[in-house]
N, C-alpha and C positions, 0 to 999 in steps of 0.2 A: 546612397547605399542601397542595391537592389541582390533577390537573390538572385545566385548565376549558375548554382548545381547544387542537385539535391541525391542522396545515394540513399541507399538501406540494405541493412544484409540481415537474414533472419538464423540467429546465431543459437547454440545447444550446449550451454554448462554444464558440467557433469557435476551429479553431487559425492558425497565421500560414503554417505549412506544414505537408504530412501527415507523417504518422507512419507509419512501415514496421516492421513485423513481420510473427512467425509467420501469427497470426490476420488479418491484412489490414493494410488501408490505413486509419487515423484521419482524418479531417479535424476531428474535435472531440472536447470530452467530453462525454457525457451521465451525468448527476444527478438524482437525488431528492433537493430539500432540505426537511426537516423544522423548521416550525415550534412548539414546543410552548409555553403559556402557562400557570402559574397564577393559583388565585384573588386570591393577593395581589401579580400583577402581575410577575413574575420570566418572563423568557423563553428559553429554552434553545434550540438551534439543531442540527442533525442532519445527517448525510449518507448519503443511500446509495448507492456508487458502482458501478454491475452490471457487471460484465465482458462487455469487448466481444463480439459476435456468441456467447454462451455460450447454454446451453438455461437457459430459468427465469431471465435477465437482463432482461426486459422494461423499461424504465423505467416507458412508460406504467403497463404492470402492477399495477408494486411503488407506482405514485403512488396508483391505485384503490384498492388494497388498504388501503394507510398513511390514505387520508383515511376508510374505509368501516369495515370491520369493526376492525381496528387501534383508527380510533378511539373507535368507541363500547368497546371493552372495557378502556381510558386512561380514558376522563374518570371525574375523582371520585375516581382513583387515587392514592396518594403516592409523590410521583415519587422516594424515597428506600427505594423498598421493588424495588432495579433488581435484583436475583438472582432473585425471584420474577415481576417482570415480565419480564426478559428468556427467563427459561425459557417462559413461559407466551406471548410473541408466535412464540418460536422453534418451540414445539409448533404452535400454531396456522397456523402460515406453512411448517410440516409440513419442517420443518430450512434454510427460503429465506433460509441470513445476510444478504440484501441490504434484505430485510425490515427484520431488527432492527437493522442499522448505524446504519441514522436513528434510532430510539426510545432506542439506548441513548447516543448521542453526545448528544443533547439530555435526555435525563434527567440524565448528568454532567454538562452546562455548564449546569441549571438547581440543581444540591447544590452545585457550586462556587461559584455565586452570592451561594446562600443564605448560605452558610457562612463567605464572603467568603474563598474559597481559590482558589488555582489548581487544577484537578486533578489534577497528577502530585503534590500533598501530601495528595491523598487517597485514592489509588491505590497507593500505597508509599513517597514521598516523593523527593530527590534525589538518584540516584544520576552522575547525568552531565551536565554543561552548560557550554560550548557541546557541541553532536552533529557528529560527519562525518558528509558528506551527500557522494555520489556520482552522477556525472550519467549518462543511459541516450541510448547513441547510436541513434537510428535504422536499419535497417538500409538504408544504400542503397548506392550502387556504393564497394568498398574507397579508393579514394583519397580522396574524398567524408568517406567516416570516419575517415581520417587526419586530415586539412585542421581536420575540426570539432571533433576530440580535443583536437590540438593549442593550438586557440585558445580553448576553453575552459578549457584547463589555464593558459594563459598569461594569464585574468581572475581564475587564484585556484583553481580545484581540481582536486584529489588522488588522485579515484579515476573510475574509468569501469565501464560497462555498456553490453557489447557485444551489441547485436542480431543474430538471425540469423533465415534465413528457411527455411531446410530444403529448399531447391529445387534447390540444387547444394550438394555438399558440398567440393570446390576451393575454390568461392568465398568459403563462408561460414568456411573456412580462413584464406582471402586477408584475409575480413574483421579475424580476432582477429591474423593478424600485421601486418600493415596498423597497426591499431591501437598494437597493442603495439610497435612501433616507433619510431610516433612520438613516445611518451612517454618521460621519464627513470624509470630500473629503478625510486625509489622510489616510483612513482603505481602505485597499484593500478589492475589492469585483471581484471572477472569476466564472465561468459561468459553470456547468459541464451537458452536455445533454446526456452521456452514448448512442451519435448513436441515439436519438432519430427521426430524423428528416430527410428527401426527401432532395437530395439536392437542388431541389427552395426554400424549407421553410429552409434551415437552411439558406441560403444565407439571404434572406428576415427577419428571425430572427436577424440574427445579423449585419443585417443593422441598425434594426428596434432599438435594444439597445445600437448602436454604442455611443450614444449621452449620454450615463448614467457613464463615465468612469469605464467602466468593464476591468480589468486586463489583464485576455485569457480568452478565449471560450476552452473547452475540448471538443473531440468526436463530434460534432456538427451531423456530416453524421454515418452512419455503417460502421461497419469495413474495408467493402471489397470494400466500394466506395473512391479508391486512386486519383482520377478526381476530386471528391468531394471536397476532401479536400482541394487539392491543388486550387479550385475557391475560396472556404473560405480565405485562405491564404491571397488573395486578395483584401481582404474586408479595413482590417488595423488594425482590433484587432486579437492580438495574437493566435494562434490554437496552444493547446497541445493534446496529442496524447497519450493514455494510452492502450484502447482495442483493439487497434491493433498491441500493443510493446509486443511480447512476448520474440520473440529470437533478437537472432542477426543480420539475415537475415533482419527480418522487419526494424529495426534499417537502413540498409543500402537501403530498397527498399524506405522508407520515405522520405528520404536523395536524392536519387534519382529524387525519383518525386516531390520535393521543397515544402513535404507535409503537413508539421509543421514547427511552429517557438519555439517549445517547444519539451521535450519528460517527459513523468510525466511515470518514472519508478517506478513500487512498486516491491517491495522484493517479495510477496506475488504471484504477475501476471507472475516472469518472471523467477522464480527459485531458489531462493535464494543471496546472497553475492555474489560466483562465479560468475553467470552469470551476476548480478548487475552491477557487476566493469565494465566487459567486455562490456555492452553496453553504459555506461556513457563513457569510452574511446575510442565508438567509435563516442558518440553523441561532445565529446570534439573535435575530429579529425574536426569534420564539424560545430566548431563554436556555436553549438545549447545546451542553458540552458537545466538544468536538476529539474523537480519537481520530488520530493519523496512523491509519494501518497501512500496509507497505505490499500485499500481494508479494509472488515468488517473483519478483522483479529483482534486475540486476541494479548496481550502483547507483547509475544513472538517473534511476528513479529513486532510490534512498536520498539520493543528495535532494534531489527538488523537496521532496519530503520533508529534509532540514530544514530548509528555505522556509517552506511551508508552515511548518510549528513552529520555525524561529520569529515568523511574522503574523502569526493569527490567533489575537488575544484569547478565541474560542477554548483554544488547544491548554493554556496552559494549569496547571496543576495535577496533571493527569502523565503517566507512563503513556508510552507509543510504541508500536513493534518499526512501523513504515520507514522513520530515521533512523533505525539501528542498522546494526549486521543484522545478515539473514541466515534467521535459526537455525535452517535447514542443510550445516554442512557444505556448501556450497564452496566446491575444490579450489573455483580462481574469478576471474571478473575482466573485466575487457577495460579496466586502467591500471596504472600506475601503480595506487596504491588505494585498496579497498579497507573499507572501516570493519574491522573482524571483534569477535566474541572476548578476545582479549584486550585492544582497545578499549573496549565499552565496559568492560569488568573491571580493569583499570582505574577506572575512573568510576566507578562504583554505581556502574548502569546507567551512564550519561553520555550524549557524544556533541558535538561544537559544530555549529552550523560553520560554511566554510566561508571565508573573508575575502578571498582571490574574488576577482571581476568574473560574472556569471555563474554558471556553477560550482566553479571552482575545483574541478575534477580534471585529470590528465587522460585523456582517450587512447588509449594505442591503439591504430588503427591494425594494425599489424595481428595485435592479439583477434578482434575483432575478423579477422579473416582469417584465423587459426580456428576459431569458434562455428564459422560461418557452415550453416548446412548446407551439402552442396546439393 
């Protein structure tokens, strides 16, 4: 079995309303979705989902690249040779995980196929199913985030993610009590600043909500402030650590510098499954939990997600946004059939890794090219 075509289209969902955070205003999500094909007929399915407004997130870019060079150095390849491919598109793409998200999602859902497995039984098998799944509040005016806390907690779940903007520091106050208010003490409520924040004001932020029992605090400082964090550390509420986990490396500089009490790995941020494993085994080595965050990525990446927490002892006891639906209103999805906010409320903020051979997701290609930017 060799691959014999490889496609990408970089595709534009529209959301139903925006999405407020740090980094701006969303109206959609933008993807690269990877099509990959063998010679005897098996098709595997990828994503790469770039972080919004980030340097080296292009879409267009990463779609060029995935259909040009990417793929003349795949075809002929076996797609079960994915430690050697994945190093070698990751060198090539000169450390760009948004690159290899798509090559290595669809080389796993094309060995799942074959093998007639799902892939969290081939990735370390089951450690956890049904998963908690936590929903990410938009950051808009505090009562706004009460109102929509509340009523999603009243379809079915358990835990929340509180947006903030770093514009005013009162408000983004008002936001986590606001929130934390209107829930019952047992839902978890966690705090995400995407780096918004100086490290006095983040100190001073999360002194300031200490009293509200908030779960962890995410990103608190910017990326590149490792002193930063480690003050926060300090404080007594939890610090997870997402935009500065890319590789491996950071994984072990974090660790170092006593920098997190968390690491919130997304599939999405850090390269796919391959690289996935490889960091939660090294966040295990050092004791430290693992959240599976999900980035504004479409399905494609929620499902590996599943796979993911469904096979990484790190992950479990802990809520996830990355397996869920995405918070964010998101009008449609480029399968069949997407995991939505009623779903997962259903089931009282839980959702079931999928059992079918490889991903286990239906692709419409069709939709995929209704999406597709032209």
């Amino acid at each position: 079995m060799l691959i014999k075509e490889i496609e990408a289209e970089h595709v534009r969902v529209p959301l139903n309303s925006p999405y407020i955070f740090k980094r701006g205003t969303m109206t959609a999500f933008e993807s690269v979705i990877v099509r990959m094909t063998t010679d005897d007929g098996i098709v595997g399915y990828g994503e790469s989902a770039p972080l919004f407004r980030a340097p080296n997130s292009d879409p267009k870019s990463i779609a060029k690249m995935l259909k040009g060079p990417i793929r003349q150095m795949l075809l002929g390849r076996d797609p079960f040779d994915i430690e050697m491919i994945v190093e070698q598109v990751l060198r090539f793409a000169e450390g760009n995980v948004d690159i290899v998200a798509g090559v290595d999602l669809a080389l796993w859902d094309i060995m799942g196929k074959s093998l007639n497995q799902p892939i969290f039984k081939i990735i370390g098998g089951l450690c956890q199913d049904p998963i908690a799944v936590d929903y990410t509040l938009s950051a808009f005016e505090p009562t706004k985030m009460a109102e929509v806390a509340l009523r999603v907690y009243r379809e079915g779940f358990q835990g929340f993610v509180v947006k903030i903007t770093g514009q005013s520091l009162k408000e983004d106050i008002l936001r986590v009590r606001s929130v934390r208010e209107s829930l019952p003490p047992g839902c978890t409520v966690r705090v995400d600043c995407n780096g918004a924040y100086s490290r006095d004001d983040a100190i001073e932020f999360i002194k300031a909500i200490s009293v509200f029992d908030i779960e962890l605090v995410e990103d608190p400082v910017p990326a590149d402030d490792m002193d930063g964090f480690t003050e926060c550390t300090k404080i007594g509420i939890p610090i997870s650590i997402d935009e500065r986990l890319k590789t491996s490396e950071d994984a072990l500089l974090l660790i170092s510098h006593r920098a997190c009490n968390l690491m919130n790995i997304k599939i999405a941020n850090v390269g796919g499954l391959c690289l996935a494993k490889r960091m939660a085994a090294i966040a295990r080595a050092a004791s430290i939990p693992v959240v599976v965050g999900g980035r504004t990525s479409l399905e494609i990446s929620r499902c590996a997600s599943r796979h993911f927490a469904a096979s990484t002892p790190g992950t479990m006891g802990r809520k996830h946004e990355g397996p869920g639906p995405a918070s964010q209103d998101l009008s449609d999805d480029i399968v069949d059939q997407r995991t939505t906010r009623q779903i997962a409320g259903q089931a009282n903020g839980q959702v079931r890794v999928e059992r079918t051979p490889g991903l286990g997701l239906n692709v419409v290609w069709e939709k995929v090219k209704h999406y597709a930017v032209k």
